[in-house]
N, C-alpha and C positions, 0 to 999 in steps of 0.2 A: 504494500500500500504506500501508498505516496506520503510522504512527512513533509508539515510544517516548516520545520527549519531543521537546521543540522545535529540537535540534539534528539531528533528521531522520534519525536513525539505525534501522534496521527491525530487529524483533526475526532477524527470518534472518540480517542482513548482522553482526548481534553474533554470532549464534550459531556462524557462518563464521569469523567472528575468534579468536572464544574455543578453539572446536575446533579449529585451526589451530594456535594454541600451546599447547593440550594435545595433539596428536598430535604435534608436534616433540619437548615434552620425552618422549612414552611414547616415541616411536622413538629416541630421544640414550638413554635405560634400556636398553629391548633391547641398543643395541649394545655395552655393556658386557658382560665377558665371562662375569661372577659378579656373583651378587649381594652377596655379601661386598665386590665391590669400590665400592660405590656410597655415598658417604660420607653420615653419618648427618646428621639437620639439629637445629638447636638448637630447643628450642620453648619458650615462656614460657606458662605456664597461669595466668590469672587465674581465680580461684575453681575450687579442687579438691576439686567438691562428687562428689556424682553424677555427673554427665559429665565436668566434668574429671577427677577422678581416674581413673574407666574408659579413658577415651581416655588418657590419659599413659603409666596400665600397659602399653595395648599400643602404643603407640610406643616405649615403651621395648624390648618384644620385639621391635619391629622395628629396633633399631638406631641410636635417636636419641637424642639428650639430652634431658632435661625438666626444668626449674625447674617448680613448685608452687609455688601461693600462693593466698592468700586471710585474711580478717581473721582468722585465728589460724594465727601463724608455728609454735606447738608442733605443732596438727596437720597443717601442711603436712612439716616434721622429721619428724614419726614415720609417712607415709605415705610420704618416700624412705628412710627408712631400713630400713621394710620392704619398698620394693621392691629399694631394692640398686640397683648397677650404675650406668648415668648418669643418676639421680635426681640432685634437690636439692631444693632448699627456698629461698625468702626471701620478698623481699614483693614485692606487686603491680609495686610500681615496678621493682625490680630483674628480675622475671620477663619482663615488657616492655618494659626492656631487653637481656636475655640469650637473647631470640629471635629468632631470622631470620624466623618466625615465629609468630605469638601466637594463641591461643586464649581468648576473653572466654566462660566461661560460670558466668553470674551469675544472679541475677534480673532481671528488666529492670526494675525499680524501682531497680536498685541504678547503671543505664545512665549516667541526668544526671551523679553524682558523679565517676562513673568517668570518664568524658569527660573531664571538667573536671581530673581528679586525674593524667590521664598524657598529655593532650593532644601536650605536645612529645615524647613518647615515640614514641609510637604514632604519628604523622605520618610515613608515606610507608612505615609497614611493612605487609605483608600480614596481614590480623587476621582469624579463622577466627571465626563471631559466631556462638553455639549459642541466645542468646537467646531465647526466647518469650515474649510478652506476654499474660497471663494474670490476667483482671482481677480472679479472686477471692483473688489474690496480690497482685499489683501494682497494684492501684488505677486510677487514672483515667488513669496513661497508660500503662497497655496499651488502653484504648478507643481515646485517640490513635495508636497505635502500628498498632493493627488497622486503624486508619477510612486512613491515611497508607499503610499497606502498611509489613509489619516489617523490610524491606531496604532501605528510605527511611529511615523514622524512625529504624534503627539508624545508617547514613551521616549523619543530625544529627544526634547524638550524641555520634558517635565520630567527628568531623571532622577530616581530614587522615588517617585510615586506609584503606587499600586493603582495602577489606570485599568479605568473600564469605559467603553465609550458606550454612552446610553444618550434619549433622547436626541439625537441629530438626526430623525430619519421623520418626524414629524412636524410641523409646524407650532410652535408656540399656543399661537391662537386658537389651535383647536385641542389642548391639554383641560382645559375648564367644561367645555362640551364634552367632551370623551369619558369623563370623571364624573358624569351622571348619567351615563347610558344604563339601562338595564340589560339583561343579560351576558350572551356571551364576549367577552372583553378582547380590545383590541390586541392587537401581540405587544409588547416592544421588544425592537431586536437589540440585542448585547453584544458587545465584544471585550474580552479581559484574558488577564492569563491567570489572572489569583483567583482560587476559586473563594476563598473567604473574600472578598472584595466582591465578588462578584454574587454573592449572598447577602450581604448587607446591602448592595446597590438593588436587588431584587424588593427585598423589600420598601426600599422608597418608590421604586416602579406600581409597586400594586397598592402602595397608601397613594398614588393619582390617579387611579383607577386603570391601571393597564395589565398586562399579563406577561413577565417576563420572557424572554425567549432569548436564551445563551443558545448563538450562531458559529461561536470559535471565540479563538486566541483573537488576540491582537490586530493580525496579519488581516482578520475580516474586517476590522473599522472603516476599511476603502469603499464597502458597500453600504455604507450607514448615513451617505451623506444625499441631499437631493439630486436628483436624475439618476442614481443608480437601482438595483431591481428591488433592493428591500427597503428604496424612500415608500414616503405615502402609508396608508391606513389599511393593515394585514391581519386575520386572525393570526393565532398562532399555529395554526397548521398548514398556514399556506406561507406562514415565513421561516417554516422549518422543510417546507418543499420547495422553495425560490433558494436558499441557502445551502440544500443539498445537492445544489444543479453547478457552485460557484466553485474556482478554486483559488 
Protein backbone atom coordinates (compact mmCIF):
# COMPACT_ATOMS: atom_id res chain seq x y z
CA UNK A 1 0.00 0.00 0.00
CA UNK A 2 1.18 3.31 -0.67
CA UNK A 3 2.55 5.60 2.52
CA UNK A 4 2.03 8.91 3.59
CA UNK A 5 5.51 9.80 3.81
CA UNK A 6 8.76 8.01 4.58
CA UNK A 7 8.12 6.96 7.94
CA UNK A 8 5.60 4.25 6.30
CA UNK A 9 2.70 5.00 7.83
CA UNK A 10 -0.64 4.28 5.51
CA UNK A 11 -3.21 6.60 5.31
CA UNK A 12 -5.93 3.65 6.98
CA UNK A 13 -3.44 2.78 9.72
CA UNK A 14 -3.67 6.89 10.79
CA UNK A 15 -7.17 6.96 10.09
CA UNK A 16 -7.53 3.74 12.60
CA UNK A 17 -5.57 5.72 15.20
CA UNK A 18 -7.04 8.88 14.87
CA UNK A 19 -10.70 7.38 15.04
CA UNK A 20 -9.68 5.33 17.84
CA UNK A 21 -9.00 8.39 20.08
CA UNK A 22 -11.92 10.17 18.97
CA UNK A 23 -14.26 7.31 19.70
CA UNK A 24 -12.61 6.81 23.20
CA UNK A 25 -13.14 10.48 24.01
CA UNK A 26 -17.06 10.40 22.31
CA UNK A 27 -17.61 7.31 24.51
CA UNK A 28 -15.64 8.98 28.04
CA UNK A 29 -18.82 12.07 26.98
CA UNK A 30 -21.73 9.63 26.66
CA UNK A 31 -20.97 8.21 29.90
CA UNK A 32 -21.39 11.38 31.74
CA UNK A 33 -24.57 11.73 33.05
CA UNK A 34 -25.55 15.43 31.82
CA UNK A 35 -24.23 17.45 29.81
CA UNK A 36 -24.00 20.26 32.34
CA UNK A 37 -21.69 18.15 33.92
CA UNK A 38 -18.96 18.08 31.26
CA UNK A 39 -16.53 20.83 32.02
CA UNK A 40 -16.03 23.62 29.69
CA UNK A 41 -12.51 24.17 27.97
CA UNK A 42 -10.54 27.33 27.64
CA UNK A 43 -9.85 28.53 24.03
CA UNK A 44 -7.53 31.36 22.95
CA UNK A 45 -8.78 32.91 19.53
CA UNK A 46 -6.09 34.44 17.60
CA UNK A 47 -7.67 36.89 15.14
CA UNK A 48 -11.57 37.53 15.99
CA UNK A 49 -12.36 38.33 12.50
CA UNK A 50 -15.10 36.52 10.71
CA UNK A 51 -14.57 33.11 11.80
CA UNK A 52 -13.16 33.78 14.92
CA UNK A 53 -15.53 35.66 16.33
CA UNK A 54 -18.57 33.31 14.88
CA UNK A 55 -16.93 30.28 16.26
CA UNK A 56 -16.14 31.95 19.97
CA UNK A 57 -19.97 33.05 20.13
CA UNK A 58 -20.94 29.61 19.84
CA UNK A 59 -18.60 28.02 22.04
CA UNK A 60 -19.32 30.21 24.25
CA UNK A 61 -23.18 28.96 24.05
CA UNK A 62 -21.66 25.96 24.59
CA UNK A 63 -20.05 26.33 27.73
CA UNK A 64 -16.55 27.23 27.22
CA UNK A 65 -14.40 30.06 27.88
CA UNK A 66 -12.97 32.33 25.17
CA UNK A 67 -10.12 34.92 25.01
CA UNK A 68 -10.27 37.01 21.76
CA UNK A 69 -7.69 38.76 20.14
CA UNK A 70 -6.39 40.16 17.29
CA UNK A 71 -4.34 43.52 16.20
CA UNK A 72 -6.82 45.79 17.83
CA UNK A 73 -7.34 44.94 21.62
CA UNK A 74 -10.56 47.73 21.69
CA UNK A 75 -12.27 45.60 19.28
CA UNK A 76 -11.45 42.35 20.79
CA UNK A 77 -13.06 44.34 24.45
CA UNK A 78 -16.18 45.28 22.82
CA UNK A 79 -16.83 41.84 21.16
CA UNK A 80 -16.70 40.04 24.83
CA UNK A 81 -18.35 42.58 26.25
CA UNK A 82 -21.19 42.03 24.16
CA UNK A 83 -21.09 38.76 24.27
CA UNK A 84 -21.04 38.48 28.04
CA UNK A 85 -20.58 35.50 30.06
CA UNK A 86 -16.95 33.61 29.66
CA UNK A 87 -15.68 36.11 27.07
CA UNK A 88 -12.59 38.15 27.34
CA UNK A 89 -10.24 39.89 25.51
CA UNK A 90 -6.35 40.45 25.30
CA UNK A 91 -3.64 39.82 22.91
CA UNK A 92 -2.53 37.27 20.67
CA UNK A 93 0.17 36.32 23.15
CA UNK A 94 -1.99 36.01 26.15
CA UNK A 95 -4.80 34.22 24.02
CA UNK A 96 -2.32 31.45 23.37
CA UNK A 97 -1.53 31.20 26.37
CA UNK A 98 -4.89 31.17 28.03
CA UNK A 99 -5.83 28.02 25.88
CA UNK A 100 -5.85 24.57 26.36
CA UNK A 101 -6.64 25.06 23.10
CA UNK A 102 -6.07 27.76 20.26
CA UNK A 103 -7.79 28.74 17.33
CA UNK A 104 -5.33 30.62 14.49
CA UNK A 105 -7.72 32.35 12.11
CA UNK A 106 -5.86 34.85 10.40
CA UNK A 107 -4.83 35.60 6.81
CA UNK A 108 -2.39 33.36 5.92
CA UNK A 109 -0.09 36.17 4.81
CA UNK A 110 -0.22 37.07 8.33
CA UNK A 111 1.05 32.83 9.12
CA UNK A 112 5.21 33.73 8.91
CA UNK A 113 4.97 36.41 11.61
CA UNK A 114 2.72 34.72 13.69
CA UNK A 115 4.83 31.63 13.98
CA UNK A 116 7.62 33.60 14.76
CA UNK A 117 5.64 35.85 17.35
CA UNK A 118 4.20 32.82 19.71
CA UNK A 119 6.56 30.16 18.68
CA UNK A 120 7.28 29.20 22.48
CA UNK A 121 3.78 29.49 23.15
CA UNK A 122 2.12 27.48 20.84
CA UNK A 123 4.67 24.51 21.08
CA UNK A 124 3.12 21.37 22.16
CA UNK A 125 -0.59 22.82 22.20
CA UNK A 126 -3.34 21.67 20.14
CA UNK A 127 -3.82 24.73 17.42
CA UNK A 128 -7.23 24.53 15.55
CA UNK A 129 -5.77 26.24 11.87
CA UNK A 130 -8.88 27.92 9.83
CA UNK A 131 -6.35 29.36 7.59
CA UNK A 132 -6.79 29.59 3.72
CA UNK A 133 -4.37 30.46 1.34
CA UNK A 134 -5.77 32.66 -1.07
CA UNK A 135 -3.54 34.37 -3.60
CA UNK A 136 -5.57 37.34 -4.46
CA UNK A 137 -5.05 38.17 -0.63
CA UNK A 138 -2.18 36.75 0.22
CA UNK A 139 0.39 36.81 -2.37
CA UNK A 140 2.81 34.43 -3.31
CA UNK A 141 2.79 32.37 -0.45
CA UNK A 142 -0.48 31.12 -0.74
CA UNK A 143 0.96 29.60 -4.20
CA UNK A 144 3.49 28.07 -1.81
CA UNK A 145 1.17 27.05 0.40
CA UNK A 146 -1.33 25.47 -2.37
CA UNK A 147 1.66 23.94 -4.43
CA UNK A 148 3.08 22.31 -0.45
CA UNK A 149 -0.50 21.39 0.48
CA UNK A 150 -2.16 23.83 3.21
CA UNK A 151 -1.80 21.22 6.21
CA UNK A 152 2.08 21.07 5.48
CA UNK A 153 2.93 24.50 4.88
CA UNK A 154 0.69 25.49 7.92
CA UNK A 155 2.89 22.77 10.27
CA UNK A 156 6.05 25.11 8.81
CA UNK A 157 4.96 27.76 10.02
CA UNK A 158 3.48 27.16 13.10
CA UNK A 159 6.31 24.66 14.29
CA UNK A 160 6.18 22.96 17.41
CA UNK A 161 2.05 23.05 17.39
CA UNK A 162 -0.14 20.17 17.22
CA UNK A 163 -2.15 21.34 14.08
CA UNK A 164 -5.31 20.16 12.97
CA UNK A 165 -6.87 22.00 10.12
CA UNK A 166 -10.73 22.09 10.67
CA UNK A 167 -13.35 24.53 9.58
CA UNK A 168 -11.63 25.88 6.18
CA UNK A 169 -13.86 23.91 3.90
CA UNK A 170 -17.20 25.83 4.97
CA UNK A 171 -18.16 29.33 4.82
CA UNK A 172 -18.22 31.37 8.19
CA UNK A 173 -21.67 32.56 7.57
CA UNK A 174 -23.27 29.48 7.24
CA UNK A 175 -21.76 27.93 10.96
CA UNK A 176 -24.91 29.64 12.83
CA UNK A 177 -27.60 28.07 10.25
CA UNK A 178 -25.95 24.72 10.32
CA UNK A 179 -25.95 24.75 14.25
CA UNK A 180 -29.80 24.52 14.22
CA UNK A 181 -30.40 22.12 11.78
CA UNK A 182 -32.33 19.11 12.81
CA UNK A 183 -31.35 15.97 12.08
CA UNK A 184 -28.67 14.29 10.26
CA UNK A 185 -25.52 16.77 10.67
CA UNK A 186 -23.26 18.16 8.39
CA UNK A 187 -19.77 16.36 8.16
CA UNK A 188 -16.67 18.58 8.98
CA UNK A 189 -13.73 17.31 7.37
CA UNK A 190 -10.32 17.04 9.50
CA UNK A 191 -6.91 16.94 8.90
CA UNK A 192 -4.11 16.32 11.82
CA UNK A 193 -1.42 13.97 12.71
CA UNK A 194 -2.00 13.90 16.63
CA UNK A 195 -4.78 11.84 17.29
CA UNK A 196 -5.31 13.51 20.97
CA UNK A 197 -5.53 16.94 19.06
CA UNK A 198 -7.50 15.78 16.96
CA UNK A 199 -10.10 14.56 19.80
CA UNK A 200 -10.28 17.44 21.48
CA UNK A 201 -10.78 19.42 18.09
CA UNK A 202 -13.71 16.86 17.45
CA UNK A 203 -15.28 17.90 20.19
CA UNK A 204 -15.58 21.66 19.49
CA UNK A 205 -16.70 20.48 15.88
CA UNK A 206 -19.84 18.94 17.34
CA UNK A 207 -20.48 21.73 20.26
CA UNK A 208 -21.24 23.80 16.52
CA UNK A 209 -23.33 21.59 15.57
CA UNK A 210 -21.26 19.54 12.89
CA UNK A 211 -20.17 15.81 12.63
CA UNK A 212 -16.43 15.38 12.64
CA UNK A 213 -14.81 13.57 9.88
CA UNK A 214 -10.92 12.78 10.20
CA UNK A 215 -9.95 12.43 6.30
CA UNK A 216 -6.00 11.95 7.03
CA UNK A 217 -2.74 13.35 8.23
CA UNK A 218 -1.66 16.52 7.54
CA UNK A 219 -0.80 15.96 3.99
CA UNK A 220 -4.85 16.05 3.31
CA UNK A 221 -5.27 19.86 4.56
CA UNK A 222 -4.78 20.62 0.53
CA UNK A 223 -8.25 19.55 0.04
CA UNK A 224 -9.97 21.42 2.99
CA UNK A 225 -9.69 24.72 1.32
CA UNK A 226 -12.54 26.26 -1.38
CA UNK A 227 -12.61 24.96 -4.92
CA UNK A 228 -11.28 21.67 -3.81
CA UNK A 229 -13.62 18.34 -3.71
CA UNK A 230 -14.22 18.39 0.11
CA UNK A 231 -15.09 22.45 0.15
CA UNK A 232 -18.93 23.08 0.51
CA UNK A 233 -21.60 21.24 2.70
CA UNK A 234 -21.02 17.16 2.87
CA UNK A 235 -22.80 14.42 5.01
CA UNK A 236 -20.28 12.56 6.46
CA UNK A 237 -20.46 9.63 4.36
CA UNK A 238 -20.05 11.24 1.36
CA UNK A 239 -16.93 13.08 2.74
CA UNK A 240 -15.47 9.87 3.69
CA UNK A 241 -16.39 8.62 -0.14
CA UNK A 242 -14.88 12.02 -1.89
CA UNK A 243 -11.74 11.40 0.53
CA UNK A 244 -11.33 7.95 -0.26
CA UNK A 245 -11.10 8.73 -4.07
CA UNK A 246 -7.81 11.41 -3.02
CA UNK A 247 -4.22 10.83 -2.71
Amino acid sequence: MKTIDGAGTTRRGFLRAAGTAVAALALAHAARPARGAEAGLKIGIVGSGRIGGTLGELWLKAGHEVMFSSLDLEHDKALAARLGGKARAGTPREAAAFGEIVLVAVPYSALPQLGRDLADTLKGKAVLDTCNPIPGRDGEIANWAREKGAGLASAELLRGARLVRAFNAIGYSRLPEIRQRQGERVGMPMAGDDPAALAVASRLVRDVGFEPVVVGPLAMGRYLIPGTPLAGEHTPAQIRQIAATLK
